[in-house]
C-alpha positions as CSV (number, residue, x, y, z in Angstrom):
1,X,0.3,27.9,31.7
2,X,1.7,30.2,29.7
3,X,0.1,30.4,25.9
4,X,3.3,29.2,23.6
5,X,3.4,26.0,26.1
6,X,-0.6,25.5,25.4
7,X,0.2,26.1,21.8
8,X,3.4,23.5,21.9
9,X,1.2,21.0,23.6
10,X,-1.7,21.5,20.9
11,X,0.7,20.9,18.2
12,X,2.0,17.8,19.6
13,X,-1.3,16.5,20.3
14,X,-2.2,16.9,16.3
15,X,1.3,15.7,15.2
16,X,0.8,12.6,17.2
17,X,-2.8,11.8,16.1
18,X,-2.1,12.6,12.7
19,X,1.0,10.1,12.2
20,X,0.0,7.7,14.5
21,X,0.1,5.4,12.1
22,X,1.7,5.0,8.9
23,X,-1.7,5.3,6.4
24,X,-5.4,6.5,6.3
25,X,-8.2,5.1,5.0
26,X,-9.4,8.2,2.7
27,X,-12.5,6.0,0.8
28,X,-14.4,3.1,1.9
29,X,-17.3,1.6,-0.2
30,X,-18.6,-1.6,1.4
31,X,-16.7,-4.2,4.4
32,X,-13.3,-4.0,4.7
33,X,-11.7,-5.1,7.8
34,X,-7.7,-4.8,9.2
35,X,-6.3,-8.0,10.9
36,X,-4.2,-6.9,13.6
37,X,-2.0,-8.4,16.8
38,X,-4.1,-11.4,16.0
39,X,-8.0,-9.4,16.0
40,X,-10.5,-8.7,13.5
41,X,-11.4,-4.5,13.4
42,X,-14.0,-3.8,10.8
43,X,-12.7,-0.6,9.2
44,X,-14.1,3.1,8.5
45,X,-12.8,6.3,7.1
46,X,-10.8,8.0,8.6
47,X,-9.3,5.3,10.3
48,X,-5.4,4.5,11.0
49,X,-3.2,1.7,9.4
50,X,-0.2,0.8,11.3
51,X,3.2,-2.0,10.0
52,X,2.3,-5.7,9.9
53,X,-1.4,-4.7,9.2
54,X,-3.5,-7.3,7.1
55,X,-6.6,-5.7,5.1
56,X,-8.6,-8.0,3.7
57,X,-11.8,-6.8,1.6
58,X,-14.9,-7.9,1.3
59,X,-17.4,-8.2,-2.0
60,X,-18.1,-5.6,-3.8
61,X,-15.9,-3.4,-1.9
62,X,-13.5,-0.8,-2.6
63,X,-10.9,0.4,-0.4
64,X,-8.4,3.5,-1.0
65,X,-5.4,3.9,1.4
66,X,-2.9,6.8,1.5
67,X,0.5,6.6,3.2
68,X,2.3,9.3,4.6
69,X,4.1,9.7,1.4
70,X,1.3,10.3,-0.7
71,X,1.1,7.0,-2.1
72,X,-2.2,5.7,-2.8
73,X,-3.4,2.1,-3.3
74,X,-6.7,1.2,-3.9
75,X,-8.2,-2.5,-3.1
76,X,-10.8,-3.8,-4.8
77,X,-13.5,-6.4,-4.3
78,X,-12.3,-9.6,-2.2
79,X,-8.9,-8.8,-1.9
80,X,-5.8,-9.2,0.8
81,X,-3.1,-7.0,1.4
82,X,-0.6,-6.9,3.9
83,X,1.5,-3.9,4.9
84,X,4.6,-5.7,5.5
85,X,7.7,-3.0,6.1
86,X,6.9,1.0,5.7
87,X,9.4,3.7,6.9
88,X,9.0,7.1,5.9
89,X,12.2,9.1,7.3
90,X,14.7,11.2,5.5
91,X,17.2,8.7,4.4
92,X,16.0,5.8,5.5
93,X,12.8,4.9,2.8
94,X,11.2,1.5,2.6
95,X,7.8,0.3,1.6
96,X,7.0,-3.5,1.2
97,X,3.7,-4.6,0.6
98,X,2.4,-8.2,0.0
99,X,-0.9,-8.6,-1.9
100,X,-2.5,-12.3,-1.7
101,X,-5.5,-12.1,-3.8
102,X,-8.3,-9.5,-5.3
103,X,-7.2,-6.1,-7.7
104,X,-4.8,-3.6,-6.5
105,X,-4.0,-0.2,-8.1
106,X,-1.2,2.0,-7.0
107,X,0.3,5.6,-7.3
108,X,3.9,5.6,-6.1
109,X,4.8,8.7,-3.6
110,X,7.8,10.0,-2.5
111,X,9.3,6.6,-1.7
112,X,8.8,5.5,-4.8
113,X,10.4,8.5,-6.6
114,X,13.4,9.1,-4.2
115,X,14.1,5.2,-3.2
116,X,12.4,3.7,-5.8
117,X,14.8,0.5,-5.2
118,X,12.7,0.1,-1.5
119,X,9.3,-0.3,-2.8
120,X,8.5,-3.4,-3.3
121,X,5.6,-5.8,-3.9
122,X,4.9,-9.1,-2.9
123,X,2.4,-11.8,-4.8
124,X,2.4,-15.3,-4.6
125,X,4.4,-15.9,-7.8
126,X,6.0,-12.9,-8.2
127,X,8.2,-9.6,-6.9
128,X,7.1,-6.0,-8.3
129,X,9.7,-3.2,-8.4
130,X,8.6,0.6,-9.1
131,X,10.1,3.0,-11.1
132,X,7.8,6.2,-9.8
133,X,5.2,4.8,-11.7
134,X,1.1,3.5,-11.6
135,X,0.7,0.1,-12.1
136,X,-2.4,-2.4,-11.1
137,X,-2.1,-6.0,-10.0
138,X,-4.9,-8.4,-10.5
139,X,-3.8,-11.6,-8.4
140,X,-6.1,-15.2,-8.3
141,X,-6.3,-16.8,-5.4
142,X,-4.5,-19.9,-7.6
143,X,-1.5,-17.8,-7.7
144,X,-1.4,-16.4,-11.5
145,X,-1.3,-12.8,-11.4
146,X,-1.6,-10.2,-13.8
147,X,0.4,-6.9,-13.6
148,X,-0.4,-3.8,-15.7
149,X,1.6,-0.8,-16.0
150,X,-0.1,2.6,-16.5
151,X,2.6,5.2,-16.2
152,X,6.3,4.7,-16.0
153,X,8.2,1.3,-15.7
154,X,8.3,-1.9,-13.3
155,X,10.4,-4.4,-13.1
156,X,8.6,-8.3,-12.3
157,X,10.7,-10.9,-10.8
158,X,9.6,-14.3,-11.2
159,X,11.0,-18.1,-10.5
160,X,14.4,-16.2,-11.2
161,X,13.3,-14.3,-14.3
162,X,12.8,-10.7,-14.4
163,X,10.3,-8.5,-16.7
164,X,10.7,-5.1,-17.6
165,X,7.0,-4.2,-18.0
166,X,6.7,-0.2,-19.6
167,X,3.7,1.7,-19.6
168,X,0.6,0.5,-21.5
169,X,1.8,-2.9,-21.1
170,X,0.9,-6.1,-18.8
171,X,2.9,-9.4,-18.0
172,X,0.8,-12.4,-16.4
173,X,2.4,-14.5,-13.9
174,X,1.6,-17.7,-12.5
């Protein structure tokens, strides 16, 4: 086999175990573990996160997650998030994330600058929009929520009433 056809076959190899997925977990500090086609997988760094995946924290743990387009979320003791729609193509942009219970901290990425309108988040009382920003969501397992922005803007929809929340700000839900 010639060299450019071992070379093509590397690359392929690398793109495909790179992007198998559509996140990585980058830090792990204590249990975390990724409910999946119905199983339990305890997770490690390094590992893959795929669509429809259900990460759900243990305590004292801390979780940090980065999606192909750079965003970052970080999970925090006893918490459950659900990765409910992510597509990352030119054009076609979506992120929509449901978070149960526990703290959650994010840094928008591309998705969230170039189709900010697709990047949504999900709590039991309430709908999160982004504005490229950084914002952390503190949700009860009752329900009431607290959402802090810390850079840029959001938008909180809520029993038909929406919140602009700007930076340095916070608007509780329940």
């Amino acid at each position: 086999m010639s060299i450019l056809k071992w070379l093509f076959l590397a690359a392929l190899f690398l793109s495909t175990s790179l992007f198998g997925g559509v996140a990585k977990v980058a830090l792990l500090k204590g249990e975390a573990a990724v409910e999946r086609d119905g199983k339990n997988i305890v997770l490690k760094n390094g590992d893959t996160l795929e669509e429809k995946d259900s990460i759900k924290t243990s305590k004292d743990t801390q979780i940090q997650l980065i999606f192909e387009d750079s965003t970052v979320i970080t999970l925090g003791s006893e918490s459950d998030f659900k990765i409910q729609e992510y597509l990352n193509e030119s054009g076609n942009q979506k992120a929509k994330f449901k978070f149960n219970q526990g703290a959650f901290k994010t840094i928008t990425g591309k998705i969230g600058k170039s189709a900010p309108q697709n990047f949504t988040l999900e709590t039991k009382t309430a709908t999160i929009g982004i504005r490229g920003t950084h914002f952390t969501v503190i949700a009860g397992a009752d329900g009431n929520s607290r959402v802090y922005c810390t850079f840029g803007a959001i938008s909180v929809s809520s029993q038909g009433k929406e919140s602009s929340v700007a930076q340095g700000f916070y608007v509780s839900v329940a």
